[in-house]
Every structure is written in structure tokens, then in C-alpha cells.
C-alpha positions as CSV (number, residue, x, y, z in Angstrom):
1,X,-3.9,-25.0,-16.8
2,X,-2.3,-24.8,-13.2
3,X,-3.9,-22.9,-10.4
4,X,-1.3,-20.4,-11.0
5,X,-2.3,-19.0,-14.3
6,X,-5.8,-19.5,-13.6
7,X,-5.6,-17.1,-10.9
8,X,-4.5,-13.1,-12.2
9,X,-1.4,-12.7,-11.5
10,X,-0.8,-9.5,-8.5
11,X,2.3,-7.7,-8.3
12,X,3.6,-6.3,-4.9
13,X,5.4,-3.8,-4.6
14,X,7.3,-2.4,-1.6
15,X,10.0,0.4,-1.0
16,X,13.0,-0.2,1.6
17,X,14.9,2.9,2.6
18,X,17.3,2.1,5.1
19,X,15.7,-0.9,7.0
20,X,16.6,-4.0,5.3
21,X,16.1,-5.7,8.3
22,X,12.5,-4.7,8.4
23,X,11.6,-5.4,4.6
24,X,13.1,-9.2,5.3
25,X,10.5,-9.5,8.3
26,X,7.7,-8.5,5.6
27,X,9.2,-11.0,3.0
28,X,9.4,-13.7,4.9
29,X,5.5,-13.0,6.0
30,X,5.3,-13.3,2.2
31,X,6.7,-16.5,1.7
32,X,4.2,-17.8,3.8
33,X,1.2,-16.7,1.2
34,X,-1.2,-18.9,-0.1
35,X,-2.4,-17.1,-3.4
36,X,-0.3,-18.8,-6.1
37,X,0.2,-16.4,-8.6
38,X,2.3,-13.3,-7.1
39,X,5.7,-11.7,-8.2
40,X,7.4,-9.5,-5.6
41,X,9.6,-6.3,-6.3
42,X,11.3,-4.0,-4.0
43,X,12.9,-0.9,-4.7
44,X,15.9,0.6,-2.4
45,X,15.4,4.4,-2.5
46,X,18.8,5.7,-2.7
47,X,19.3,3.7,1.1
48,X,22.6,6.3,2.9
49,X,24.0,4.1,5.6
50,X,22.4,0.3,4.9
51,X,23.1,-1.6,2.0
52,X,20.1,-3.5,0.9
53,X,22.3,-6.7,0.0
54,X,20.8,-9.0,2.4
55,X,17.3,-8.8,0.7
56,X,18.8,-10.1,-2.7
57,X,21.0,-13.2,-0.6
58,X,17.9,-14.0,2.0
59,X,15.1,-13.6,-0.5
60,X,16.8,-14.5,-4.3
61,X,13.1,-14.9,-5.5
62,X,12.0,-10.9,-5.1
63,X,13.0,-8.7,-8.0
64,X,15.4,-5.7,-6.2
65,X,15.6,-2.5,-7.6
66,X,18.1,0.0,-6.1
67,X,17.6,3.7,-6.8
68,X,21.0,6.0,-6.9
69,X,18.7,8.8,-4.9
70,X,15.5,8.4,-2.7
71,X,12.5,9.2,-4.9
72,X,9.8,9.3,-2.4
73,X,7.2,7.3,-1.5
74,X,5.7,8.0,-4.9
75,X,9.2,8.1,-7.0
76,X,10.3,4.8,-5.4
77,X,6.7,2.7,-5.8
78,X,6.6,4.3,-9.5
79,X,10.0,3.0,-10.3
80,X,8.3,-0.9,-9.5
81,X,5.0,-0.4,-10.9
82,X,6.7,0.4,-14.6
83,X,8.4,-3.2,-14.4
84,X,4.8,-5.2,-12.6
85,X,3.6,-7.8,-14.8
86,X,0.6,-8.5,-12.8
87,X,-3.5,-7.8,-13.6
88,X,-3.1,-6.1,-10.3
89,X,-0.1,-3.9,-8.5
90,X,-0.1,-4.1,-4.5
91,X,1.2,-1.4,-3.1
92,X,2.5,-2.7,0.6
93,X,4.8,-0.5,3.0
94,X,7.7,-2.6,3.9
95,X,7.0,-2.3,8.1
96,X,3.7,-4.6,7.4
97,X,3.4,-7.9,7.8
98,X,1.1,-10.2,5.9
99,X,-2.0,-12.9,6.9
100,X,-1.1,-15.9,4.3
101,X,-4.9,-15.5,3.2
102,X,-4.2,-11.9,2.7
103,X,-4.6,-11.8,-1.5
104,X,-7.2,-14.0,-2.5
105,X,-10.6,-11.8,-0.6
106,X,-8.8,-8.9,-2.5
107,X,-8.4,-10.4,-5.6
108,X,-11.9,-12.1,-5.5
109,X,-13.5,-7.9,-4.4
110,X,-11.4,-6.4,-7.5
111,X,-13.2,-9.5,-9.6
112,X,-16.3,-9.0,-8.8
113,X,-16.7,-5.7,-10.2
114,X,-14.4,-3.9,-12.9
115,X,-15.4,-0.1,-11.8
116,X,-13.4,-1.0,-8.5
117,X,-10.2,0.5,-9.0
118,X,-8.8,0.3,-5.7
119,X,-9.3,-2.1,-2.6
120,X,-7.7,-1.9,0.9
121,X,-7.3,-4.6,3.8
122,X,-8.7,-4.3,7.1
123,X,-5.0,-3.2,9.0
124,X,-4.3,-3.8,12.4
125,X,-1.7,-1.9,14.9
126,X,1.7,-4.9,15.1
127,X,2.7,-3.7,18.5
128,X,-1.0,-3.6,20.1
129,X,-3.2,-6.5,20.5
130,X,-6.2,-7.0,17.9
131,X,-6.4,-2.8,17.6
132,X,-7.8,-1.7,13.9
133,X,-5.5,1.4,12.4
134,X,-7.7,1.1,9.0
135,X,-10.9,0.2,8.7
136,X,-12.1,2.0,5.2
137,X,-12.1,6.1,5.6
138,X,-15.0,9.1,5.7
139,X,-14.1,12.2,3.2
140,X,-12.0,14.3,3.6
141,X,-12.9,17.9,4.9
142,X,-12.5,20.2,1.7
143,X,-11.4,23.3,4.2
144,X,-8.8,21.7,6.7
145,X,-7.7,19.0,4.2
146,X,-8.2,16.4,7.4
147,X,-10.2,13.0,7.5
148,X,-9.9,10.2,9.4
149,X,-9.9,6.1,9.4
150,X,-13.2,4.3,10.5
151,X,-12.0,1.9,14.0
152,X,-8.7,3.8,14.6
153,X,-7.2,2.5,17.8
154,X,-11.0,0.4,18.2
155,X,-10.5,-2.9,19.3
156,X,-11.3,-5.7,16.4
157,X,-14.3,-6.9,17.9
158,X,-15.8,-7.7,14.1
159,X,-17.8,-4.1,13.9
160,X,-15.9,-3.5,10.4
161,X,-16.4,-6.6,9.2
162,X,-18.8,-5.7,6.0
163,X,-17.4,-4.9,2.7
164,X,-18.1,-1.6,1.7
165,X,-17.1,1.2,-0.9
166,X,-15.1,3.8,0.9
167,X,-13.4,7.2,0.3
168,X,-9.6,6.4,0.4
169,X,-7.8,3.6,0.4
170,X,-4.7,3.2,2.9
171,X,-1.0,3.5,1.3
172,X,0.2,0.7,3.8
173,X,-2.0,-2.2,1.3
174,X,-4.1,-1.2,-1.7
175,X,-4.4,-3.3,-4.5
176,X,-4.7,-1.4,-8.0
177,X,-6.1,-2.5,-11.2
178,X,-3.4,-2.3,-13.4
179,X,-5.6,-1.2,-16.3
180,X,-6.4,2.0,-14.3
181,X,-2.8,2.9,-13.5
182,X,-2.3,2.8,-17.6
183,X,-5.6,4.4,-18.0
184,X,-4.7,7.6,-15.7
185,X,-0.9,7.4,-15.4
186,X,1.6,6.5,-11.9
187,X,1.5,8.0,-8.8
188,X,1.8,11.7,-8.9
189,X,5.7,12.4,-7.5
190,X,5.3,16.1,-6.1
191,X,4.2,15.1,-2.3
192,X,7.1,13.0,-1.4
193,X,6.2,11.7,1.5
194,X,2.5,11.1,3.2
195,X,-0.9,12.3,1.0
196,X,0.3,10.1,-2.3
197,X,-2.7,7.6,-2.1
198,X,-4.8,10.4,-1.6
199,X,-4.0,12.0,-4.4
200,X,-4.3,9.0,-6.6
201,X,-7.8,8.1,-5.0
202,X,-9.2,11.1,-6.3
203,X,-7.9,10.4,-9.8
204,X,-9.2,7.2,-9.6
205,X,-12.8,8.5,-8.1
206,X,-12.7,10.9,-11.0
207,X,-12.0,8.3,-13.6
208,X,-15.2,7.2,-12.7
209,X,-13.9,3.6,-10.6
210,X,-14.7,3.1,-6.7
211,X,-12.9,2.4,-3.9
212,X,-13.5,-0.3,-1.8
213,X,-12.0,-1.3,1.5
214,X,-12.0,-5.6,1.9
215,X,-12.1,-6.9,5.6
216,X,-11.5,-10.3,5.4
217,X,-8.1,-9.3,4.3
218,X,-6.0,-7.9,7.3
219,X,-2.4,-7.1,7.4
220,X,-0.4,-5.6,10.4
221,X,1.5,-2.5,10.7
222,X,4.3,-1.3,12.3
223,X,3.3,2.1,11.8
224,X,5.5,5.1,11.1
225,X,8.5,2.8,11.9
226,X,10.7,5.0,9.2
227,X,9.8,8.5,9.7
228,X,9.5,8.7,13.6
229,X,6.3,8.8,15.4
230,X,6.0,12.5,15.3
231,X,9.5,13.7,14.1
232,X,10.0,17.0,12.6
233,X,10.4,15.2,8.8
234,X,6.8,13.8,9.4
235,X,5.1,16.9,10.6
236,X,6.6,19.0,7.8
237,X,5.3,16.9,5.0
238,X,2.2,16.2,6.3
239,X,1.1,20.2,6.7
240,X,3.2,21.2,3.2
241,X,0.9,17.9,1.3
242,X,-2.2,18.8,3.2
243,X,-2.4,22.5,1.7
244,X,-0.6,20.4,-2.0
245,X,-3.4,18.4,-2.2
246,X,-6.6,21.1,-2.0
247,X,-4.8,23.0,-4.6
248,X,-4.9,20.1,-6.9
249,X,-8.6,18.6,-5.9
């Protein structure tokens, strides 16, 4: 046996709406990867104005799945996850960019221990210097629907650096066992946008698997790149999802 079929295989998934050019900057972080058994898929979600063509000519070895209509983040990952082959699905927003070292601590956590259902990476701002975004999560509060990332805009001075179950993973990187997602079903499709992973975590928590975030993986984010930093879109969803999700948990 090679090293590639010794290893599980992990499938990432990422959706593109509209911003090609940012999904090829993430791919070719990807190509640069060390873990040796990975497939990649991307999903266009109904993209208006860009075509997604370039993806398919610059990157021929990622599977590209074009959507008539934008599903959502949820609709659009879904879409991907029903084609993965891998033991393991990574969900990865397409404005990230990868460490090449980025799978194997995740893949080694989600070994360790079959009751972990979900693992994040440690995620870094891409435009500030060594600034955490995620590092793991406390609960969310069950009255205002709010929590909040451990080391948000902290410097990275190795204060996060223990592995440690957590309450939520982080939609920008989390690894799923794929047995779980057939266990309990896809992401649920009614948020749209923002609250998803949430959601699932709960589902997952309640399936009786834990969450786990993994720092010595780190990715970084070029956060809210397709929404807007606080446009109107991004502000809607947010409050609709926030009351969406305390009536279903």
C-alpha cells in the first residue's frame, strides 16, 4: 500500500459565488498540501456576473460543480458533500488560504477519538499580522442567541495552543466525519447565509459526538470578503438566523 491509501482520504469542499479569482488564490494554497490523500470539489452557486470557467482551465484536477441558482451557504456545500468520497468532508470558505501541514493534525485529532464529530483549525485574520479570528468558541447565550470566538483580534502569541473540546466549530474550516453527516443528515438549508455550522454543531452535540477545535492546524482568512464587512445583506441574515436558530435548539 502507498501512503495515499494508507492515509483516510478527506474531501474539501468549498463554494465560489462570484469570485473565481478568489477561489483560484485558495486552490493554489491547496496544491501546495502535504497530506496525500485529498480530492477537492467546488460548487459555483448560481455565480450572476462571473463565469467560474477559469477554475476548471487553471485547476483541471478539482471536481466543479455549477449550480443554475445560489443555494446558500448550506444548499451550495450540500450539493458537494452528496458527491465526497472521503472518510472525512472539509468544509473550507473559498477567501481562506491554506498552511501545506494544514490536514494531517486534523486528521490525526478526528483519529484519535471516534465521538469527535467535528474539528476546527486555529484561523488567523490574512490582512493583519499573526492576529487569531478563531480560536475554539464559549456557548452560546440561550436568550440573545450571541457567543463569541476565544483570541478574536488577540495576537498569536501561542496562548491557544492546547487542543481542546469546544462549543462550535468555525464554518471557514471544519472537518466532518463523514459517518456523522450520514448518521444525522446534510446541513440544514433554511438559514442561507451565517448560523449554518451552528446549527449542525448542535446536531452533532446531540448525536452524542464532540467538538474539538485543533491548533496546530491554522488557515487564514480573508474574512467577509463576499458579503461586505457590514453590508445590509450581512446584517439581515445574521439577526433573522440568530432568532431561526433558538427556535430550533
Amino acid at each position: 500500500m502507498d501512503a495515499k491509501t494508507q492515509q483516510p482520504m478527506v474531501s474539501i469542499v468549498s463554494v465560489n459565488y462570484d469570485q473565481p479569482k478568489v477561489t483560484c488564490e485558495m486552490l493554489e494554497s491547496l496544491r501546495k498540501v502535504t497530506y496525500p490523500n485529498f480530492e477537492t470539489l467546488i460548487v459555483d452557486n448560481g455565480s450572476p456576473t462571473t463565469s467560474p470557467d477559469i477554475i476548471k482551465e487553471n485547476y483541471p484536477e478539482v471536481q466543479l460543480i455549477v449550480s443554475e441558482k445560489n443555494l446558500g451557504f448550506a444548499g451550495g456545500n450540500n450539493i458537494a458533500v452528496r458527491q465526497t468520497k472521503g472518510d472525512y468532508v472539509l468544509l473550507l470558505n473559498n477567501d481562506t488560504e491554506v498552511k501545506p501541514d494544514f490536514l494531517e493534525s486534523l486528521v490525526e485529532l478526528m483519529e484519535s477519538d471516534k465521538k469527535i464529530g467535528i474539528s476546527s483549525s486555529k484561523i488567523l485574520y490574512f490582512y493583519e499580522d499573526n492576529m487569531i479570528q478563531y480560536a475554539g468558541t464559549s456557548p452560546i447565550n440561550p436568550i440573545t442567541s450571541r457567543g463569541a470566538d476565544d483570541g478574536d483580534k488577540e495576537v498569536d502569541n501561542g496562548q491557544f495552543d492546547e487542543i481542546k473540546e469546544t462549543f462550535y466549530p468555525h464554518g471557514a474550516c471544519m472537518m466532518i466525519r463523514k459517518s456523522v453527516l450520514e448518521e444525522i443528515g446534510l446541513l440544514y438549508e433554511g438559514y442561507f447565509l451565517y448560523y449554518e455550522e451552528y446549527d449542525f454543531a448542535e446536531r452533532v452535540r446531540q448525536a452524542g459526538y464532540k467538538i474539538y477545535f485543533q491548533p496546530n492546524s491554522y488557515i487564514l482568512h480573508k474574512e467577509s470578503i463576499s458579503t461586505g464587512k457590514n453590508s445590509p445583506l450581512k446584517t439581515y441574515y445574521l439577526n433573522r438566523n440568530r432568532v431561526l436558530f433558538l427556535r430550533r435548539n
